[in-house]
C-alpha positions as CSV (number, residue, x, y, z in Angstrom):
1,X,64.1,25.1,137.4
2,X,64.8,21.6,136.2
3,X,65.2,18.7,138.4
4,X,69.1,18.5,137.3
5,X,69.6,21.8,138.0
6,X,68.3,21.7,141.3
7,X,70.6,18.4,142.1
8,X,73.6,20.6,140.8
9,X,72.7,23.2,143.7
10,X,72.4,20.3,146.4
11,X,75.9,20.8,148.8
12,X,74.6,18.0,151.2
13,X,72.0,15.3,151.0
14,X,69.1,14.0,153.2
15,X,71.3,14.6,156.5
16,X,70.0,12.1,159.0
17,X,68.9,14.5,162.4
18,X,70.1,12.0,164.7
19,X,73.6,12.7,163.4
20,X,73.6,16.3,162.5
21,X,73.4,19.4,165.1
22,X,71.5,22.0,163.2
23,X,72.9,24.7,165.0
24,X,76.4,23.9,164.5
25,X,75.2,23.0,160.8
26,X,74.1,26.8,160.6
27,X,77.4,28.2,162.9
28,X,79.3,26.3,160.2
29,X,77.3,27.9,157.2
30,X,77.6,31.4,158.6
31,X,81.4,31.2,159.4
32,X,81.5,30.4,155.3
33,X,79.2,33.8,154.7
34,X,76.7,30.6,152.8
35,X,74.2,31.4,150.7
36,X,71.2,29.4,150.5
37,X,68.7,27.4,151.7
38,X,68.4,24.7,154.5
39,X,65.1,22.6,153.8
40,X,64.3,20.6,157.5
41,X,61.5,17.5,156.7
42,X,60.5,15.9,159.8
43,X,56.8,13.9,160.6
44,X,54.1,16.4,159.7
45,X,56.8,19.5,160.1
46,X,58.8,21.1,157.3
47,X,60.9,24.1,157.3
48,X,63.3,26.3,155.3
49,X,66.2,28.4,157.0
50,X,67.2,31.1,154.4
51,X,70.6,32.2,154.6
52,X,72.0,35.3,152.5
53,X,75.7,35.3,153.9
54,X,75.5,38.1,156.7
55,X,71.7,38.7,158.1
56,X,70.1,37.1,160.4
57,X,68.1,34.3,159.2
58,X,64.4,33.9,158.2
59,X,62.7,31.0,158.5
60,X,59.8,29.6,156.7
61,X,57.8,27.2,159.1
62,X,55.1,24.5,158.5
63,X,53.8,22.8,161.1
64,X,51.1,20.4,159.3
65,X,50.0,19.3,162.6
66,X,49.1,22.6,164.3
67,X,48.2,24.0,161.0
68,X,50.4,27.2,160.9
69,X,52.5,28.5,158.3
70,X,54.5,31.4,159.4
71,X,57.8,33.1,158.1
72,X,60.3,34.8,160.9
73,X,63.5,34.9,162.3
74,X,62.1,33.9,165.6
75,X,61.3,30.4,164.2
76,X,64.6,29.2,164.4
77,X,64.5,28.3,167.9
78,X,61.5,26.4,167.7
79,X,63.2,24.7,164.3
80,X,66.7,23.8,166.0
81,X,64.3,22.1,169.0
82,X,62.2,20.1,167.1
83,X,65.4,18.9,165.3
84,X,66.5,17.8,168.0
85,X,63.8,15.8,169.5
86,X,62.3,14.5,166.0
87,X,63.8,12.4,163.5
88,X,64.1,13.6,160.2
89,X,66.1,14.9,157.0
90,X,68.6,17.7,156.7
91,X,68.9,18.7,152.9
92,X,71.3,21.9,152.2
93,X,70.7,24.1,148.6
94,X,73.5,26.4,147.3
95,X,72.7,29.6,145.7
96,X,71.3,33.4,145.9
97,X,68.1,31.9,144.3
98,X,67.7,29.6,147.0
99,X,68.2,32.0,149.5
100,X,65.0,34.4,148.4
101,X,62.0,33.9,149.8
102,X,59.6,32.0,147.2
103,X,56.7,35.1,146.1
104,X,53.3,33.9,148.2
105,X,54.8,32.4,151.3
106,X,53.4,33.2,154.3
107,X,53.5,36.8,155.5
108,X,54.9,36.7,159.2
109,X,52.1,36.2,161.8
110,X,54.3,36.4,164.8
111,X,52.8,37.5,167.8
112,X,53.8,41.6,168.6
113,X,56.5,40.5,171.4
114,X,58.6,38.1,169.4
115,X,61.3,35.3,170.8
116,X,63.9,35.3,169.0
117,X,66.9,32.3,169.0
118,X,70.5,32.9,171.0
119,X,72.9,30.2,171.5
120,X,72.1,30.4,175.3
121,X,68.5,29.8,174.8
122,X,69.2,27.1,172.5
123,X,71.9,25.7,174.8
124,X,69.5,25.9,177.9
125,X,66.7,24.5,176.3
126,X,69.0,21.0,175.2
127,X,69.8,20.2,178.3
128,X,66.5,19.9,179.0
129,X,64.6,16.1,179.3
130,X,62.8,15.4,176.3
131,X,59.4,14.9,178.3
132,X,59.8,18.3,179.8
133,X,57.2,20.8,178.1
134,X,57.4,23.6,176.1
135,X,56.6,26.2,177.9
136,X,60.0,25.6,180.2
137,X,62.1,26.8,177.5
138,X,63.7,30.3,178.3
139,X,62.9,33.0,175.2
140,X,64.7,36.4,175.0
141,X,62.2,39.0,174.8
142,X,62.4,41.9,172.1
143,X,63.0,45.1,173.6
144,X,59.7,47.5,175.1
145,X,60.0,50.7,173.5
146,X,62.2,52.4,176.2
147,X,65.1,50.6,177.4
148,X,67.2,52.3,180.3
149,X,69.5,55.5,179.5
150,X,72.7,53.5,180.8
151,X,71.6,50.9,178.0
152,X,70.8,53.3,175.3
153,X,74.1,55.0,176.1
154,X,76.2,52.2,175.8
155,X,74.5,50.6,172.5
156,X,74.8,54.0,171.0
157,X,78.7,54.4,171.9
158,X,79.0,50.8,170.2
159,X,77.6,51.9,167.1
160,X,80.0,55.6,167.1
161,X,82.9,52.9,167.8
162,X,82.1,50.5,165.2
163,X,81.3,53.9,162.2
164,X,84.5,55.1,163.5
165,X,86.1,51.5,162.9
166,X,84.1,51.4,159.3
167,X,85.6,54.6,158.0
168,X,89.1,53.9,159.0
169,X,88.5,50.9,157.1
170,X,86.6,52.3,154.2
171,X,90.0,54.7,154.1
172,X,92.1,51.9,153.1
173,X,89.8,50.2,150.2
174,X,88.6,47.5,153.0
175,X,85.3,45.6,153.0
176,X,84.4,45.8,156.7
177,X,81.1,44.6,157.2
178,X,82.4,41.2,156.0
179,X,85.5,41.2,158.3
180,X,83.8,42.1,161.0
181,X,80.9,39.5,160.3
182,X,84.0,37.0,160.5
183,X,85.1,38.7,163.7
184,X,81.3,38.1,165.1
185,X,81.3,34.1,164.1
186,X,84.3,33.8,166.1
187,X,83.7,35.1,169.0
188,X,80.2,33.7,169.1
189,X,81.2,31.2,171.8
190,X,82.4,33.7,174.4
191,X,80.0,36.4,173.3
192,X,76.9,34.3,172.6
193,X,75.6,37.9,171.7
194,X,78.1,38.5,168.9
195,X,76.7,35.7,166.8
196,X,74.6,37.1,163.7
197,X,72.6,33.8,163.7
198,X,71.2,34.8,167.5
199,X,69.8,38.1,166.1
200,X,70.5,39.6,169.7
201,X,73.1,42.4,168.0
202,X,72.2,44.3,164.9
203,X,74.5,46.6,163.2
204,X,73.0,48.7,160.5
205,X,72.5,52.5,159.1
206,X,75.3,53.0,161.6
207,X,73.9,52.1,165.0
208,X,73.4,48.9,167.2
209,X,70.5,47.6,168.5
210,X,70.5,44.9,170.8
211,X,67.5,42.0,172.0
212,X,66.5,42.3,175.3
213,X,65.4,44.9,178.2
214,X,69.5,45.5,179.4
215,X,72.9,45.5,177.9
216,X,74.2,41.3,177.2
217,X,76.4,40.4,180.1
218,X,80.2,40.9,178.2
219,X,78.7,43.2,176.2
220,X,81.6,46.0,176.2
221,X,84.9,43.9,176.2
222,X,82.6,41.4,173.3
223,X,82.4,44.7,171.1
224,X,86.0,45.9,171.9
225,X,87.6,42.3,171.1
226,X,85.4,42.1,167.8
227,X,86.6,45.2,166.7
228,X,90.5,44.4,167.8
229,X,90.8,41.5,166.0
230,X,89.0,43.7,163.1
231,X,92.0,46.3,163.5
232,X,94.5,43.0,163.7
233,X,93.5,42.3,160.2
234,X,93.7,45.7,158.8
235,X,96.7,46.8,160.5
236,X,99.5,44.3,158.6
237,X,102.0,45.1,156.3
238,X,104.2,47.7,156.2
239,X,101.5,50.3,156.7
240,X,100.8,48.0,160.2
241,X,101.9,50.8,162.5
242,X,100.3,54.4,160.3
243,X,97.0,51.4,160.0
244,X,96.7,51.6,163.7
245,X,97.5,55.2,164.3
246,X,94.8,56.1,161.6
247,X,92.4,54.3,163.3
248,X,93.5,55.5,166.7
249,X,92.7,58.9,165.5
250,X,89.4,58.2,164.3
251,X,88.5,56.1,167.6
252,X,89.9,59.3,169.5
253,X,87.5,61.6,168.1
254,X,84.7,59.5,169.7
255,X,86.4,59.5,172.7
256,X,86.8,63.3,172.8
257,X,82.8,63.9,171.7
258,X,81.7,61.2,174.5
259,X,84.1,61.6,177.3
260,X,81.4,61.1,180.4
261,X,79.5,58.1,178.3
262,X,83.5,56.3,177.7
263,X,84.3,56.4,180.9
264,X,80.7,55.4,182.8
265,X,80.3,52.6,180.1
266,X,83.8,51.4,180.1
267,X,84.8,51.7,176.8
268,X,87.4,54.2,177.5
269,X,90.1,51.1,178.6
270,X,89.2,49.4,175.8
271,X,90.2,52.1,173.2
272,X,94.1,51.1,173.5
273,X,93.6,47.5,173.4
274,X,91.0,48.1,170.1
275,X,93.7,50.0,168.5
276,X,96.9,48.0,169.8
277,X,98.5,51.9,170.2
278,X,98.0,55.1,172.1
279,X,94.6,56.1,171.8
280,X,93.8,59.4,174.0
């Protein structure tokens, strides 16, 4: 690529770090389903956050000084910290072939037990003095390979919610993985959880998976407001009212397969709310 090309693709320029919050640099990305790359340049440290619209996002780390080079998602907490306590450059690339990983980057040499970055980790970890070390900051741990059956129960009525939710949407010619990515970004504040940048929710292949060793704190009425505001968008018009009742039906049938797992979760007072009409 040509040196004026690349300029073309440049949406903002040598950002100073003193004056930019990274994170709400990538909140503000996300909300705008970017597509990208975010190139970091601080002393002997240089990273690249790729950003393809709706995953969460990888990372490609070089810390000159320690002498690794390592791509994952879990390198965006360590990347929004050093931001904040070193000076350096922001510069922001537009375009699908920014967002791909160059060919020969380094293969991720994570650790097996991964941190990855939430907004509460991040947040926790700011507040911090600047002389206070490392090893303080708070990490969410990946999950162990069993998690409790309460857990597993309530993750896995999620997901039968939110396939429920995606047909009734598929039904009317709707694109629902990016209304409810939109949905996600909003809430992020209230439901740190719900943001696709913190990684700590995954929907895909039609289930959810979630970070940690329990269910995030909010984690029901999070899901059941995401997915109203999802129905508040598909249910306008003069269709508004059959909208709703379609996806009442399909919410129903859920309902009606997993009545001991609605009600011990707490889903099942959610379902009228989701659907803004009689559910069961």
């Amino acid at each position: 690529m040509t040196s004026e090309a690349r300029r073309a693709r440049v949406l903002y320029d040598n950002l100073d770090t003193s004056f930019v919050n990274l994170w709400g640099l990538l909140r503000y990305l996300s909300q705008r389903s970017f597509v990208g790359r975010i190139h970091v340049e601080l002393d002997d440290y240089a990273a690249d956050v790729f950003l393809k619209g709706s995953d969460t996002p990888l990372v490609h780390e070089i810390d000159r000084a320690a002498g690794t080079d390592v791509i994952e998602e879990s390198a965006l907490h360590r990347l929004v910290l050093r931001v904040r306590e070193s000076p350096g450059k922001i510069t922001v690339y537009e375009g699908a072939d920014e967002a791909a990983v160059p060919r020969g980057a380094a293969a991720d040499t994570a650790p097996d037990e991964t941190s990855v970055a939430t907004p509460e980790s991040v947040a926790s970890s700011a507040g911090k003095d600047a002389d206070e070390s490392a090893t303080e900051t708070t990490f969410v741990r990946e999950p162990p390979q069993t998690a409790t059956a309460d857990a597993n129960e309530t993750t896995r009525l999620a997901g039968e919610l939110i396939v429920a939710m995606e047909r009734a949407a598929t039904s009317l010619g709707v694109d629902f993985p990016a209304i409810f990515q939109q949905s996600r970004i909003a809430l992020g504040d209230d439901y740190p959880f719900l943001d696709p940048l913190s990684g700590s929710l995954r929907y895909e292949n039609s289930a959810v998976t979630i970070s940690g060793e329990e269910v995030p704190d909010g984690f029901v009425p999070g899901v059941s407001e995401a997915l109203r505001r999802v129905v508040d968008q598909l249910a306008t018009g003069e269709r508004a009212r059959r909208t709703r009742e379609r996806i009442a039906l399909e919410l129903a049938r859920v309902a009606r397969k997993n009545p001991e797992a609605m009600a011990t979760s707490g889903f099942k007072e959610q379902l009228d709310r989701i659907a803004g009409t009689k559910v069961l």
